[in-house]
ZAVONU-458977 format. One record per residue: residue in one letter; z, x, y of N, C-alpha, C, O in turn. Coordinates in Angstrom, 1 decimal. Atoms other than C-alpha are relative to their C-alpha. Layout:
BEGIN
<r resn="A" n_up="Z" n_east="X" n_north="Y" ca_up="Z" ca_east="X" ca_north="Y" c_up="Z" c_east="X" c_north="Y" o_up="Z" o_east="X" o_north="Y"/>
...
! end
This chain:
BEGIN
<r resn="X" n_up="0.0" n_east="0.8" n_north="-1.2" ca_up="0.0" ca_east="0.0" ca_north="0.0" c_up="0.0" c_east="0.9" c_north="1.3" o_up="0.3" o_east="2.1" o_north="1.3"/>
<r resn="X" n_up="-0.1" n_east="-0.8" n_north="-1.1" ca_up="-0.3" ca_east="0.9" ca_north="3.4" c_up="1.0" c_east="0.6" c_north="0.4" o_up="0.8" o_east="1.6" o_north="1.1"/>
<r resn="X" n_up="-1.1" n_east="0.1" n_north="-0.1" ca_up="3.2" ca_east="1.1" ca_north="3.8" c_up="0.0" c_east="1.1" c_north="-0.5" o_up="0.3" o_east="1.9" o_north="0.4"/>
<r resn="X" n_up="-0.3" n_east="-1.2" n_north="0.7" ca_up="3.4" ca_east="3.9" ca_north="1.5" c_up="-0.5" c_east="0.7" c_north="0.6" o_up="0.1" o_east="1.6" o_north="1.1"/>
<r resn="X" n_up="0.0" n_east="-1.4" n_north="-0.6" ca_up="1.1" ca_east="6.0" ca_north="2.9" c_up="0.2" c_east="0.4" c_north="1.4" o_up="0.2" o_east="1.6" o_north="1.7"/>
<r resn="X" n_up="-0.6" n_east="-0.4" n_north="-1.2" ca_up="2.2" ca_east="5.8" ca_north="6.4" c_up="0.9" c_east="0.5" c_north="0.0" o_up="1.0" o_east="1.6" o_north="0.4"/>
<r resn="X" n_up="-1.3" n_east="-0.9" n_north="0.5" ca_up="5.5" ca_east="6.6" ca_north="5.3" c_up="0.3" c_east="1.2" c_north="-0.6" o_up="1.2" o_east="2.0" o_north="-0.3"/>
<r resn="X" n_up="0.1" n_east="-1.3" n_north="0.8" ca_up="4.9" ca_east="9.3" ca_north="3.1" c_up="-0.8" c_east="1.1" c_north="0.6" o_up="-0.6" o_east="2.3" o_north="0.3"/>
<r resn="X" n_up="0.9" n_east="-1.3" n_north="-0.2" ca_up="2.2" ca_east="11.3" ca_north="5.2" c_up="0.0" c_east="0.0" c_north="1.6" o_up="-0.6" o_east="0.8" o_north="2.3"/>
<r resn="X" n_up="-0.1" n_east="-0.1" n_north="-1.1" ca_up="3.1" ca_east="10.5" ca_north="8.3" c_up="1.3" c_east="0.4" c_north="1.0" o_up="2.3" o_east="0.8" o_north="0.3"/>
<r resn="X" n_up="-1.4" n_east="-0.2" n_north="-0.3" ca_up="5.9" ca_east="11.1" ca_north="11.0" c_up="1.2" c_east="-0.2" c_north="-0.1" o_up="2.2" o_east="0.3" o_north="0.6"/>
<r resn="X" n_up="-1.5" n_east="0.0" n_north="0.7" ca_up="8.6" ca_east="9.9" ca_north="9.1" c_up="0.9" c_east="1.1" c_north="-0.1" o_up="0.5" o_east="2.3" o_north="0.0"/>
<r resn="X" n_up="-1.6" n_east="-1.1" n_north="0.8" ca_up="12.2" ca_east="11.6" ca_north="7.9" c_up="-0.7" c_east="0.1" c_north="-1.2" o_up="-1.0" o_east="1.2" o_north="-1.7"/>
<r resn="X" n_up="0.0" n_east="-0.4" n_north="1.5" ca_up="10.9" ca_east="10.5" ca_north="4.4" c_up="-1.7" c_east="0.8" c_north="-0.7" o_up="-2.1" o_east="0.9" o_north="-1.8"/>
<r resn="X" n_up="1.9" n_east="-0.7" n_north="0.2" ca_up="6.8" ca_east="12.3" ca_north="4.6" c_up="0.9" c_east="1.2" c_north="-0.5" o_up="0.9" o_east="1.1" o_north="-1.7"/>
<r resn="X" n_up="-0.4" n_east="-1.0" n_north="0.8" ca_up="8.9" ca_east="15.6" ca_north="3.9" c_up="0.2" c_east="0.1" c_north="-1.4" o_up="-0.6" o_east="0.6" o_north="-2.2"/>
<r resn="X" n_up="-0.1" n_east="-0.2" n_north="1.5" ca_up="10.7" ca_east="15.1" ca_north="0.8" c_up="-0.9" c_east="-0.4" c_north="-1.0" o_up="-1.0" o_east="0.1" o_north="-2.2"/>
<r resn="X" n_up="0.6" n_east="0.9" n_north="0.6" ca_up="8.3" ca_east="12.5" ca_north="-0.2" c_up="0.8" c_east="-1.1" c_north="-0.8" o_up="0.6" o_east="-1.5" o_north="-1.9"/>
<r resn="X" n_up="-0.8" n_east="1.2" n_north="0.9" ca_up="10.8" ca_east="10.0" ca_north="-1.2" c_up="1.1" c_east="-1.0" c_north="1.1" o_up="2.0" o_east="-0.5" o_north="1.8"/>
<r resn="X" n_up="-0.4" n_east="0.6" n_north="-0.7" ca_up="11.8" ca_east="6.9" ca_north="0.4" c_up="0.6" c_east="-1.1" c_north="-0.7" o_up="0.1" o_east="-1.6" o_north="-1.7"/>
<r resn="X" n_up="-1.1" n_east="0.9" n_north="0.7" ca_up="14.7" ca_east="4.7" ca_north="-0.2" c_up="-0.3" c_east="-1.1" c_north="0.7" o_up="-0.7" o_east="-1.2" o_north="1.9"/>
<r resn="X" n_up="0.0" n_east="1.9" n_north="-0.7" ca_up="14.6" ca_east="0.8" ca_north="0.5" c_up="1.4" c_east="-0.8" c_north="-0.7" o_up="1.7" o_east="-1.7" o_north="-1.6"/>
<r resn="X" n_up="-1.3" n_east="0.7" n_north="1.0" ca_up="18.1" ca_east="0.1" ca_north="-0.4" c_up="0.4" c_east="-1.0" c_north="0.5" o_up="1.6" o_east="-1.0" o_north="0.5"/>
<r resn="X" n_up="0.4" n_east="1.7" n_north="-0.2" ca_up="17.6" ca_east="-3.5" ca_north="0.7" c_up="-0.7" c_east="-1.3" c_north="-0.9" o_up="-0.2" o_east="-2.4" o_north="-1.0"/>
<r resn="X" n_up="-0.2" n_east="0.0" n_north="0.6" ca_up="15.6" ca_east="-3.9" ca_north="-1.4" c_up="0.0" c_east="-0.1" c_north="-1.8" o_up="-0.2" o_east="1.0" o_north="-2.3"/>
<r resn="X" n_up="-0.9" n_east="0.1" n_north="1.3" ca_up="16.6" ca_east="-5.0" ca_north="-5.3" c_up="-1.5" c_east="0.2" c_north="-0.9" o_up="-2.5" o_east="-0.5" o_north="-0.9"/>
<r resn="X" n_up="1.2" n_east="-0.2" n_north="1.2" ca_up="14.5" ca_east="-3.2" ca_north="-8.5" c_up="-0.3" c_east="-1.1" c_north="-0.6" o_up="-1.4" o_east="-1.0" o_north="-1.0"/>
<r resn="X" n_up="1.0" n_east="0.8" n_north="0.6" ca_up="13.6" ca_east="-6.1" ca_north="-10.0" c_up="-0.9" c_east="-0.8" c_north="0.8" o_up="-1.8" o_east="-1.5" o_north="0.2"/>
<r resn="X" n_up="1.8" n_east="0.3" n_north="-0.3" ca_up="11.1" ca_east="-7.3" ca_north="-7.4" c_up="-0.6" c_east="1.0" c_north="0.0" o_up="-1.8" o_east="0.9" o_north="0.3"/>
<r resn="X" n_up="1.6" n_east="-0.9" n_north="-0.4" ca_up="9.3" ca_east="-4.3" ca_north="-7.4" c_up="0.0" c_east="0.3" c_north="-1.6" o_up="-0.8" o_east="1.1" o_north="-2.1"/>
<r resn="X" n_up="0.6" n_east="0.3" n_north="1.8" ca_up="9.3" ca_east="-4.7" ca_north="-11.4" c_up="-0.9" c_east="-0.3" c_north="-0.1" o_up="-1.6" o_east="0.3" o_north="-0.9"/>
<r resn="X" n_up="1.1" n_east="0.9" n_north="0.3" ca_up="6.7" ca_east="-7.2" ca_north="-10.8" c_up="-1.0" c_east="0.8" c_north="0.8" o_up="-2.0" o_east="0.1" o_north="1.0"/>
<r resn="X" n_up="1.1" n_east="-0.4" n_north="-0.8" ca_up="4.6" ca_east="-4.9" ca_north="-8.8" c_up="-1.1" c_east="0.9" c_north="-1.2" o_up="-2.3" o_east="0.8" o_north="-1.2"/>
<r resn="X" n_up="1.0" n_east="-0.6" n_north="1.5" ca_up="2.9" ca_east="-3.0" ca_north="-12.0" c_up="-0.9" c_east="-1.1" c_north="-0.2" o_up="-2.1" o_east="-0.9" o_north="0.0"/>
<r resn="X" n_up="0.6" n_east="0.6" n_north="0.5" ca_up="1.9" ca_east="-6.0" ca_north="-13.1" c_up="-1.5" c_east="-0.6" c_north="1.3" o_up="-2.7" o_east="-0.6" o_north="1.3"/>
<r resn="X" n_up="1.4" n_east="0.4" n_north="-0.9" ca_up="0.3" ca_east="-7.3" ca_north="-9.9" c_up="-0.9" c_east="0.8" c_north="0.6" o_up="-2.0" o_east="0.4" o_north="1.0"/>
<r resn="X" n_up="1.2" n_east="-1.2" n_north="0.1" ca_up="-1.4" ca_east="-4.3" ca_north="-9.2" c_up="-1.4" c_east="0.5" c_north="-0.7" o_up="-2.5" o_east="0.8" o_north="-0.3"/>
<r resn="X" n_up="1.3" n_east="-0.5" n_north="1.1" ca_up="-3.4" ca_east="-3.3" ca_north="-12.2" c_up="-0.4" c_east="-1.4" c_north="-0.3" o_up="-1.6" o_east="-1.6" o_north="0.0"/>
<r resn="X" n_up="0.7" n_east="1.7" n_north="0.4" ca_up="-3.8" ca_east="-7.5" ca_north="-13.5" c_up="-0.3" c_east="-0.1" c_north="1.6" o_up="-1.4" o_east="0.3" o_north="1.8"/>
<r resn="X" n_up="0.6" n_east="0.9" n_north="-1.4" ca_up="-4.4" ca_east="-8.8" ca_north="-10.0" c_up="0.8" c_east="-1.6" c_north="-0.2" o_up="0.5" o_east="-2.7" o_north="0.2"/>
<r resn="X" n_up="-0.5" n_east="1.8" n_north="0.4" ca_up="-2.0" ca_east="-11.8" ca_north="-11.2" c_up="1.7" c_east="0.6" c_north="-0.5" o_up="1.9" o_east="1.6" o_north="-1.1"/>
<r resn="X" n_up="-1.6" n_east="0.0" n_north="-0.3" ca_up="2.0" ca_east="-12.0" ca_north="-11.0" c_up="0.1" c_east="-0.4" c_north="-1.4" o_up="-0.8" o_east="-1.0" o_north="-1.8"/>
<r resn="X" n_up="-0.4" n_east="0.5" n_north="1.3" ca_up="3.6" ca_east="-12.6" ca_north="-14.6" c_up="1.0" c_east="-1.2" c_north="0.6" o_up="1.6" o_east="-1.0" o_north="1.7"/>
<r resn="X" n_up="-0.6" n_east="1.4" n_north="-0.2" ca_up="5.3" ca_east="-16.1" ca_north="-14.4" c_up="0.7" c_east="-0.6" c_north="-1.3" o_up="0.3" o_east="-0.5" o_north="-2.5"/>
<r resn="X" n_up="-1.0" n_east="0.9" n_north="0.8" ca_up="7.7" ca_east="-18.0" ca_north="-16.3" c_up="0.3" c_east="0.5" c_north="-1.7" o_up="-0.3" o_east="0.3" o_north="-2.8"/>
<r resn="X" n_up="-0.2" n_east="-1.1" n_north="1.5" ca_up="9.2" ca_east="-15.8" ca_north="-19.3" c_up="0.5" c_east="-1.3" c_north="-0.5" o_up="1.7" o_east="-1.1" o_north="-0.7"/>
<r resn="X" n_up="-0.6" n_east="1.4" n_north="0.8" ca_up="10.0" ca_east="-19.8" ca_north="-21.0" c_up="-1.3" c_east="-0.5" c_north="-0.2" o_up="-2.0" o_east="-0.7" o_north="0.8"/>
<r resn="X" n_up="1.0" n_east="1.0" n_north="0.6" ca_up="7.3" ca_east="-21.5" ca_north="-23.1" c_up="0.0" c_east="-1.1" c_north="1.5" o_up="1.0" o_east="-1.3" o_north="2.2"/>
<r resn="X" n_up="0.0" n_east="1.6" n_north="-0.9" ca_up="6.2" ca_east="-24.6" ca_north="-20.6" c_up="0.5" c_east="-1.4" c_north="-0.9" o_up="1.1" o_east="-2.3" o_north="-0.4"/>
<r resn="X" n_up="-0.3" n_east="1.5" n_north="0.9" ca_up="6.7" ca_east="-27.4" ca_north="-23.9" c_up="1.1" c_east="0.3" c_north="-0.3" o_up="1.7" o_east="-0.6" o_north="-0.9"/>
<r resn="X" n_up="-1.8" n_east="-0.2" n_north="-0.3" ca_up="10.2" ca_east="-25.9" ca_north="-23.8" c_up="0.6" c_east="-0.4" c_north="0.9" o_up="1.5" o_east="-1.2" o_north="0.7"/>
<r resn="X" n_up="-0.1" n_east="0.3" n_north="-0.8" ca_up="10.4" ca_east="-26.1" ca_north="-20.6" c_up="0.1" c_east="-1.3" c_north="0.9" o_up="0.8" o_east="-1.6" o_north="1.9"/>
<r resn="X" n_up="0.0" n_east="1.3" n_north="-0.4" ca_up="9.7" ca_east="-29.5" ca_north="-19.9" c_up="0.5" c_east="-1.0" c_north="-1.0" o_up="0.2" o_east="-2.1" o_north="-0.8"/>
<r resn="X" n_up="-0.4" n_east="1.1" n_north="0.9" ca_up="11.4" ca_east="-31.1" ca_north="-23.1" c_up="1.9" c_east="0.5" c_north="-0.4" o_up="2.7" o_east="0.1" o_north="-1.2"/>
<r resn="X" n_up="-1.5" n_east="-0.1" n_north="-0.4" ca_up="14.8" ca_east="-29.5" ca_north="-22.0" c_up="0.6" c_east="-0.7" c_north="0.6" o_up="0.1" o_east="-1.6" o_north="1.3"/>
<r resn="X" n_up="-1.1" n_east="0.3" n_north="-1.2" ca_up="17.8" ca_east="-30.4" ca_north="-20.4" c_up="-1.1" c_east="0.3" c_north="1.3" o_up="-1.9" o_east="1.3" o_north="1.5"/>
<r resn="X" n_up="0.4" n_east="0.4" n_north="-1.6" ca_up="16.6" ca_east="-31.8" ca_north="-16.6" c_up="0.9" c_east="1.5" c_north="0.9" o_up="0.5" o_east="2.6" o_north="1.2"/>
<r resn="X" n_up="-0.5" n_east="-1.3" n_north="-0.4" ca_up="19.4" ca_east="-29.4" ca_north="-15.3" c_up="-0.5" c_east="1.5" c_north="0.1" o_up="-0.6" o_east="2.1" o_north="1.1"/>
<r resn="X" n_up="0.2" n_east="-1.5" n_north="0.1" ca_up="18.3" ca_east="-26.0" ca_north="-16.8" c_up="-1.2" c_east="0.1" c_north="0.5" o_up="-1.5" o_east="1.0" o_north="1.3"/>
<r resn="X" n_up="1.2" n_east="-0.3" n_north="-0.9" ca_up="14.9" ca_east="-26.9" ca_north="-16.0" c_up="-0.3" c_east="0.5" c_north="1.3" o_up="-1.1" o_east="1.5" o_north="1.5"/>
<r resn="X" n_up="-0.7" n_east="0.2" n_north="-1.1" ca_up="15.9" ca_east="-27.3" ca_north="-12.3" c_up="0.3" c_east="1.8" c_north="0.2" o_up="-0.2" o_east="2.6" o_north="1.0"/>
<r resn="X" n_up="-0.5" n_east="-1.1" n_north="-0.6" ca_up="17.6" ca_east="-24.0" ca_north="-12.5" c_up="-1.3" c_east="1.1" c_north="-0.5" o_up="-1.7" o_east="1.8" o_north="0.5"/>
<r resn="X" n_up="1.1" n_east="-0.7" n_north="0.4" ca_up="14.8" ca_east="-22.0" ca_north="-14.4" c_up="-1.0" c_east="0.0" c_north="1.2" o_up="-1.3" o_east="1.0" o_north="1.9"/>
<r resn="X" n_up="1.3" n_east="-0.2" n_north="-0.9" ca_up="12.1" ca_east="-23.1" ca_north="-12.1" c_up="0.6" c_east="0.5" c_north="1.8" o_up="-0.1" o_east="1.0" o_north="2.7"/>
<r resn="X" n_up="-1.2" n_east="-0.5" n_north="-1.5" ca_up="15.2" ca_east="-22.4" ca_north="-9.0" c_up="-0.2" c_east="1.9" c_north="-0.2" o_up="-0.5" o_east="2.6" o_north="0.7"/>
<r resn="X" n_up="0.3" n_east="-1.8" n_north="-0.2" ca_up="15.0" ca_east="-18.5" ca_north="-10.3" c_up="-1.0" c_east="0.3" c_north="0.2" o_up="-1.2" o_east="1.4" o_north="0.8"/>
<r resn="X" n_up="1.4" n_east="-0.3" n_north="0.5" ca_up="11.6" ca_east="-18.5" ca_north="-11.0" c_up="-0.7" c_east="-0.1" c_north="1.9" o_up="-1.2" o_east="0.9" o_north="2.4"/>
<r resn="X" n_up="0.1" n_east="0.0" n_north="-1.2" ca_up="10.8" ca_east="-19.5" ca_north="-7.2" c_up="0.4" c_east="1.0" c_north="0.6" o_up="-0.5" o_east="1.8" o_north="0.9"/>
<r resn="X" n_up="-0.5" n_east="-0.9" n_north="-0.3" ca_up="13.4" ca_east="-17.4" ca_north="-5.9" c_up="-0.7" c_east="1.6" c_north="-0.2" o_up="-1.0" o_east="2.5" o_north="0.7"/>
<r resn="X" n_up="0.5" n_east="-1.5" n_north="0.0" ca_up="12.1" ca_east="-14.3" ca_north="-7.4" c_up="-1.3" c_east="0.2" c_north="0.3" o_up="-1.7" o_east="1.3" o_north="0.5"/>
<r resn="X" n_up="1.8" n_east="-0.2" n_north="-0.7" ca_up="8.2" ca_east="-15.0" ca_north="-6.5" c_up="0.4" c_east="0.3" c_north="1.6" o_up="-0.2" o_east="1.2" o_north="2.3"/>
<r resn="X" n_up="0.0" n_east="0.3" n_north="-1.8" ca_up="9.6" ca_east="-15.9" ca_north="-2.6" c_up="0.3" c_east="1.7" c_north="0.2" o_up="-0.4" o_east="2.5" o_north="0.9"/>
<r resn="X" n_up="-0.4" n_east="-1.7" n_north="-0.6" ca_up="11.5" ca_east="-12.1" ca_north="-2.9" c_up="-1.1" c_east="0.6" c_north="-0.3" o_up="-0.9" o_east="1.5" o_north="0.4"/>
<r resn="X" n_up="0.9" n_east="-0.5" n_north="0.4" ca_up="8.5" ca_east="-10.8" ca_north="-4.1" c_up="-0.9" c_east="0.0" c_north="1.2" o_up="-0.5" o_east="0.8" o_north="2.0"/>
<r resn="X" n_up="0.2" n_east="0.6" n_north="-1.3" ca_up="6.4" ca_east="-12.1" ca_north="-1.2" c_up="0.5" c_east="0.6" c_north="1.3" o_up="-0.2" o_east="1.2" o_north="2.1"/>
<r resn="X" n_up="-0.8" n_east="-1.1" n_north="-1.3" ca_up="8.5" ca_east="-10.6" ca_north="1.5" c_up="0.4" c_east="1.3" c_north="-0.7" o_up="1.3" o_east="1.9" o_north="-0.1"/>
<r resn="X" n_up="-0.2" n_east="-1.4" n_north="-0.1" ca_up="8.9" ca_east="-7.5" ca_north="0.2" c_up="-1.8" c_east="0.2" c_north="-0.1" o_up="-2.3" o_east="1.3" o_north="0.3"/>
<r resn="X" n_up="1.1" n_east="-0.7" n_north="-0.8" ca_up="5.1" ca_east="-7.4" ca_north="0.4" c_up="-0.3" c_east="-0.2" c_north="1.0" o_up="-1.0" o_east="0.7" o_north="1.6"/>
<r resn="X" n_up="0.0" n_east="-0.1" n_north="-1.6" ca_up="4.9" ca_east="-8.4" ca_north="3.6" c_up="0.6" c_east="0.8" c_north="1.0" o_up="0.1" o_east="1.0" o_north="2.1"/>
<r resn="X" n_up="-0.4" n_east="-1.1" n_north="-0.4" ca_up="7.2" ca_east="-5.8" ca_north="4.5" c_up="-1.0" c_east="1.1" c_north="-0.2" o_up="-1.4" o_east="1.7" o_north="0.8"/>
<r resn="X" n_up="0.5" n_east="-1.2" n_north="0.2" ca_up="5.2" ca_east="-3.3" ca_north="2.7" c_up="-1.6" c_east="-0.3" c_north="0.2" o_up="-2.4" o_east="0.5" o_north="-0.3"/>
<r resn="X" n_up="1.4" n_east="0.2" n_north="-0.7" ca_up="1.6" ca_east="-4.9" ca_north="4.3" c_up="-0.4" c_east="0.1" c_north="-1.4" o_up="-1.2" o_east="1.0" o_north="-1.3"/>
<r resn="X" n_up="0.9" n_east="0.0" n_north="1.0" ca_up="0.2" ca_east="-5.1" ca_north="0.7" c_up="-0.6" c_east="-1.5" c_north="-0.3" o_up="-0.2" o_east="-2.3" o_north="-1.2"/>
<r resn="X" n_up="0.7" n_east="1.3" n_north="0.1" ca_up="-2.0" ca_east="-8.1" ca_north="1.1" c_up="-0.3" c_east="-0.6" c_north="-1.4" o_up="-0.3" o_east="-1.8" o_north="-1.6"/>
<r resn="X" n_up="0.5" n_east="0.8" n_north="1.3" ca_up="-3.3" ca_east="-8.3" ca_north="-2.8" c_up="1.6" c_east="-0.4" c_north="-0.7" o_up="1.8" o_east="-1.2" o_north="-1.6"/>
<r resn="X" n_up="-0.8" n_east="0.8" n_north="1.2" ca_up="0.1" ca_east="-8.9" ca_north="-4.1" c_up="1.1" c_east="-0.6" c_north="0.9" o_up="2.2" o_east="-0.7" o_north="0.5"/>
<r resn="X" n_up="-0.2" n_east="1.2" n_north="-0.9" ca_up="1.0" ca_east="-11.1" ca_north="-1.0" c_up="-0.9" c_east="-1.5" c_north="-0.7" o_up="-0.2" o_east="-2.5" o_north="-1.1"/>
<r resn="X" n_up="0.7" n_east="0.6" n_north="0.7" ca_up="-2.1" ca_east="-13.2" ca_north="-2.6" c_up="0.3" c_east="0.1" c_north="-1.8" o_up="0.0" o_east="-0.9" o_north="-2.5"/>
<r resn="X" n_up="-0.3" n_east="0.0" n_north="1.2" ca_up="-1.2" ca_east="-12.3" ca_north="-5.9" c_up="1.6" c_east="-1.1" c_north="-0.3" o_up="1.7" o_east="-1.8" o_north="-1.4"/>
<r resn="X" n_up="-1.3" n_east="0.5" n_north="0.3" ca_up="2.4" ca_east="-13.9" ca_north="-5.8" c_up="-0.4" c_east="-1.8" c_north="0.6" o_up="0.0" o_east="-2.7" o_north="-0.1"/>
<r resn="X" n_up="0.5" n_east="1.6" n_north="-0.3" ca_up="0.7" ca_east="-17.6" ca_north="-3.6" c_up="-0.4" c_east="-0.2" c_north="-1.2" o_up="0.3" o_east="-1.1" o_north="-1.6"/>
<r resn="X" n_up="0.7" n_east="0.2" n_north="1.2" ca_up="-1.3" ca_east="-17.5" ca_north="-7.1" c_up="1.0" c_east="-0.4" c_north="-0.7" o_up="1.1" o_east="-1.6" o_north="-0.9"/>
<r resn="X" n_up="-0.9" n_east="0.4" n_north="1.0" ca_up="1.7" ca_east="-17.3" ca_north="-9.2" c_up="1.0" c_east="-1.1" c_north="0.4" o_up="1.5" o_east="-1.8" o_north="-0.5"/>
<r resn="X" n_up="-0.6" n_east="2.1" n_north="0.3" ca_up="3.6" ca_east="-20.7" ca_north="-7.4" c_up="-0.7" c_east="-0.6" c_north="-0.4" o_up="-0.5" o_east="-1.6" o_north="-1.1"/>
<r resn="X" n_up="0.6" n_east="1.4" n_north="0.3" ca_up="1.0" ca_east="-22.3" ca_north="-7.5" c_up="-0.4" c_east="-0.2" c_north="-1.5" o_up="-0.9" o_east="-1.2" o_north="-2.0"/>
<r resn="X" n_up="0.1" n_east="0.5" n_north="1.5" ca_up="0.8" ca_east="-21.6" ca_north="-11.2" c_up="1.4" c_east="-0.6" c_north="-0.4" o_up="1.6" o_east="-1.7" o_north="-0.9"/>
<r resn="X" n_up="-0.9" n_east="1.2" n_north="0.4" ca_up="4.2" ca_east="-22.4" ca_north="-11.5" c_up="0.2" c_east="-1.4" c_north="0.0" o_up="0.8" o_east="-2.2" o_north="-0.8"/>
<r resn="X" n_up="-0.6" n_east="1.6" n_north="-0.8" ca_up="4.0" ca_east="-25.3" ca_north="-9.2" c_up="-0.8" c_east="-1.3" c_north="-1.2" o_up="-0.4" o_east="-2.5" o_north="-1.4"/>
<r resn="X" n_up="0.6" n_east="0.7" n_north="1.1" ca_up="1.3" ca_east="-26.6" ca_north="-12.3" c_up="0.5" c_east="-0.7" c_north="-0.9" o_up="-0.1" o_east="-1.5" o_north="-1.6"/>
<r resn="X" n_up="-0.8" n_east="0.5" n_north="1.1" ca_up="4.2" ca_east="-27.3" ca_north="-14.5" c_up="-0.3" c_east="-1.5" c_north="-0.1" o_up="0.2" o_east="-2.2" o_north="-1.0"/>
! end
């Protein structure tokens, strides 16, 4: 992302060492960045869907509550880091969720 290489090659503190901390933030959104990088498409919902919808109302509720949550942080941390395809990559993955 662009983000990276301004930071790294530019007049930053962290262009020296080459290593820059974002302790804001949290490793498992940028888990999902492998994936939307090389696929071009966010992984979504680690739960069968005919599981999912023939559960408890509740758990559903809260599954698709994480499941949100962690696309939205995903999302703002590329907007932080200006990386447009997995800005667009992550709109793809609600609205796959939102298909349930």
């Amino acid at each position: 992302a662009e983000f990276f290489r301004r930071a790294l090659n530019g007049n930053w503190k962290e262009a020296e060492p080459r290593i820059l901390e974002l302790p804001e933030d949290e490793p498992d959104v940028f888990a999902h960045y492998p994936h939307g990088i090389y696929i071009g498409k966010l992984a979504t919902m680690q739960q069968d869907d005919g599981e999912l919808l023939t559960g408890p109302w509740e758990e559903t509720l809260h599954i698709l509550n994480a499941e949100y949550n962690a696309l939205f942080r995903v999302y703002i941390l590329a907007e932080k880091l200006q990386d447009l395809s997995i800005k667009n990559a992550t709109l793809g993955a609600v609205f796959d969720v939102t298909k349930l």
